[in-house]
N, C-alpha and C positions, 0 to 999 in steps of 0.2 A: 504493500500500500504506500510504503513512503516512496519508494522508486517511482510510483507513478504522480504522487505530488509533489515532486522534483521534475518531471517531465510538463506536468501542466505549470507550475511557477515558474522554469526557467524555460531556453531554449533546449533542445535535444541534446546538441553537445556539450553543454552546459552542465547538463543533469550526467549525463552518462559519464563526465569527466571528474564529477564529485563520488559517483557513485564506483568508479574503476578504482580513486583511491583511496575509498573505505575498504574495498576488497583486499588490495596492496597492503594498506595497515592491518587488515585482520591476517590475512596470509602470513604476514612478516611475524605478527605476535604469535600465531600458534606456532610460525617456524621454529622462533627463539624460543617458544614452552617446552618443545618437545624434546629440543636441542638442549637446553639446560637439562630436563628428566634424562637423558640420554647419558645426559656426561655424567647425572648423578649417580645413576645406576655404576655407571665405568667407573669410576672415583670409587664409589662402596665395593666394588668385583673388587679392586686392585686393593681397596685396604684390608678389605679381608683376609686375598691371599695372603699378603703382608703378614698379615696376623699370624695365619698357620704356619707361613714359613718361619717365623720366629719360634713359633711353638714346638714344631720342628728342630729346630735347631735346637733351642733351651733341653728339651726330650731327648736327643743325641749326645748332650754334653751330659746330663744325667745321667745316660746309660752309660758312657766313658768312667765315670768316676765311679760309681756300681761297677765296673766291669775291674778298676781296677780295687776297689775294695773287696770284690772277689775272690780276685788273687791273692791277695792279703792275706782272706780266710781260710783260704784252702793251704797257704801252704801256714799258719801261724795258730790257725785253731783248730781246724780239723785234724791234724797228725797226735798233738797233745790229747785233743777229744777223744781219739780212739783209744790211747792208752790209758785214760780213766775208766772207758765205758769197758775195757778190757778187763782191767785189774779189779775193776769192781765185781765183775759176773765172775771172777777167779775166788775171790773170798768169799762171794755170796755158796759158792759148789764146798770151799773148805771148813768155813766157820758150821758151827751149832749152836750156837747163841741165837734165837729168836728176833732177839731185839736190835742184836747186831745186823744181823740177818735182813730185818727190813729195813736200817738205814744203807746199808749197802744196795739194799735191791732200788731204794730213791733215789740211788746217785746214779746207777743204771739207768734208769727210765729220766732221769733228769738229763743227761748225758744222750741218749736217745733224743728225744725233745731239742735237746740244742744242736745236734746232727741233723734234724730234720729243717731246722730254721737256717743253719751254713748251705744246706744244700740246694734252697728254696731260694736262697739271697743269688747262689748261684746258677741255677737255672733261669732269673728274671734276666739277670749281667749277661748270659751266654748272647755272640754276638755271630748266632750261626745263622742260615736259609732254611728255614724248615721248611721249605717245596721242593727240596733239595732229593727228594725224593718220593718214591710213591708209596700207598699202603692199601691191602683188599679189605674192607670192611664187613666182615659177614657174624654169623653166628658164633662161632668156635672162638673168634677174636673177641669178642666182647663179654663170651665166657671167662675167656683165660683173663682177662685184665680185673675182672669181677673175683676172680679167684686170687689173683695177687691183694687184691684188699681186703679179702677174708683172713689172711694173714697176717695182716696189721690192725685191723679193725675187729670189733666183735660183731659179727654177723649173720649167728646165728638165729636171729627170731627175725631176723628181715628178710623181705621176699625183693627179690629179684628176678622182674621180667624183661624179657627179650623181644620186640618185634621191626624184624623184617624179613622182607621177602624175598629177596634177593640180593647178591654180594656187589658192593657198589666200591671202585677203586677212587680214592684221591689222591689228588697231587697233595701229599704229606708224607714226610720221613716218617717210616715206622717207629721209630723209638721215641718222637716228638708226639705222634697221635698215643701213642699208649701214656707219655705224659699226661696228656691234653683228657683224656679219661681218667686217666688215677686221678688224678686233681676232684673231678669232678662227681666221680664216684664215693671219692673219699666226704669229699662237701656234705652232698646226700645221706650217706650215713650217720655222719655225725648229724645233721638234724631230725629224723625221723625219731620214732620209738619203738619198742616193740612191736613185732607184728606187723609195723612200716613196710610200704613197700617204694622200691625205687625201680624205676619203666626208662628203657633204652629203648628210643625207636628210630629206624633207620627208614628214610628213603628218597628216592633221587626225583630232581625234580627241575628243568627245561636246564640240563648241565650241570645242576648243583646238588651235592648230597646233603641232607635237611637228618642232621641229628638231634633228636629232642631227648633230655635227661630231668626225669620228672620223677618228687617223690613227693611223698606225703606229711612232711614236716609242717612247720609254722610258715617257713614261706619266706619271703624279702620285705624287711621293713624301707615304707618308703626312702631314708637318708640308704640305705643298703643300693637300693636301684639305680639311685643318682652316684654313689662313689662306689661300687661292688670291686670295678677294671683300673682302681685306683692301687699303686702300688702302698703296699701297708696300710691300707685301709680293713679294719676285720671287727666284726660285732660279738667276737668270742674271747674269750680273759685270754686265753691261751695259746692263739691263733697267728702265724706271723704276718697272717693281711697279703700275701703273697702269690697263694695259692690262681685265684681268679683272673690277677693280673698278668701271671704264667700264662694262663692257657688265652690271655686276650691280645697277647703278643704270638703264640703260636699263630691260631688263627689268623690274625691279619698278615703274617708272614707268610701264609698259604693263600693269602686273597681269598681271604674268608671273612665271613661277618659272626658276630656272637653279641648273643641280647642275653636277657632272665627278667623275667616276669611273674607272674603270682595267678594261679588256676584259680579259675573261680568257686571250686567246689574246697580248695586250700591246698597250700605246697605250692614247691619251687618248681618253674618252670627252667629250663637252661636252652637257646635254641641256637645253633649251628648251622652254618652254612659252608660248604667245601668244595672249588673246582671238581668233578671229577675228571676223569682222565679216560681213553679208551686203550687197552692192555691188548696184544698181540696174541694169542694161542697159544704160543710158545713158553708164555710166562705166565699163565693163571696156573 
């Protein structure tokens, strides 16, 4: 309407010369709207990266100094460790004194404990490629690592189920994947209670193998889900906080993803994802 009472108040070229550069100045301004949004975006992309790369970096230079406090351990506490944990289980088999008897068996099990927290500090520091290799994911294998934790854990009133359907290979070093499970397995037991049960479920899904480790415990408190993949982070008196961040470094080493979350009926969920790989005949 106003285009046309511009056309009756002036001359034609009059009007259409006013009205070209109302066009011009709106063109121009949403040019420069869209222009400025544009750069904003690009300016927020590039500070971000920014950010991770630092983060990145800062997490590198952690790992350095972990990696060389490692070595520290292994050769400064672990060699002495063992010859405590040694000489104590040698008087616990000689003595007959009861009383002696059980302080020795606590420097045992103390000794044990702080061997498990050296070796925890150094599995985080190990500064290897855990894709460096492949592993077949089936039955048998998720037995025997269930069976290595029976042996360290008390597990006899917990039930442990198995489903899959078929053996799914990843790109993950076998000795890293059996890690990546004792951790996890170990996790599971210690929260449930009798009668608990803890559920491995395997299966592959558009490339990716989808392992879920679920038990019947209390579950993940909220502050747990937000820091769980934090190194020394742990909601147990006794715990070195190591454990989760272990297996969140495998994973992502493997180009994998790892979450945990909380089943609605209650318990921990743990959920996996892993390249698989296609294996040749020759090597299944």
């Amino acid at each position: 309407e106003k285009k046309y009472i511009l056309r009756l108040a002036l001359h034609n070229w009059q009007a259409d010369q006013i009205i070209n550069r109302a066009r011009t100045g709106a063109t121009i301004l949403l040019t420069v709207t869209v222009g400025a949004w544009i750069l904003g975006l690009l300016f927020m992309k590039v500070l971000r990266r920014e950010v991770l790369l630092k983060e990145k970096i800062a997490k590198q230079s952690q790992m350095a100094k972990l990696g060389e406090l490692g070595a520290v351990l292994a050769h400064e506490v672990r060699t002495p460790l063992a010859g405590i944990k040694g000489y104590a289980q040698l008087i616990t088999e000689k003595i007959t004194d009861e009383r002696l008897k059980k302080f020795s068996n606590l420097i045992t099990q103390e000794a044990i404990r702080l061997e498990g927290l050296v070796n925890d500090l150094l599995d985080y520091a190990r500064n290897d490629n855990p894709a460096d290799g492949d592993t077949c994911i089936n039955r048998e294998l998720l037995i025997s690592i269930w069976n290595i934790i029976s042996e360290k854990e008390n597990v006899d009133k917990i039930n442990f189920e198995v489903a899959i359907a078929k053996e799914v290979w990843v790109k993950c070093r076998k000795e890293r994947f059996w890690q990546l499970l004792i951790n996890l397995f170990s996790n599971a037991v210690q929260a449930v209670q009798p009668e608990g049960v803890v559920k491995v479920t395997v299966t592959e899904k558009q490339g990716m193998a989808v392992i879920i480790v679920q038990d019947t415990g209390p579950g993940f408190t909220e502050e747990a889900i937000k820091k769980a993949f934090e190194p020394f982070f742990t909601t147990r008196a006794r715990g070195s906080g190591l454990g989760l961040a272990v297996c969140h470094k495998i994973v992502e080493g493997c180009g994998g993803k790892i979450s945990i979350s909380n089943a609605k009926e209650g318990g921990a969920i743990i959920t996996i994802t892993l390249p698989t790989i296609k294996i040749m005949e020759d090597k299944r």
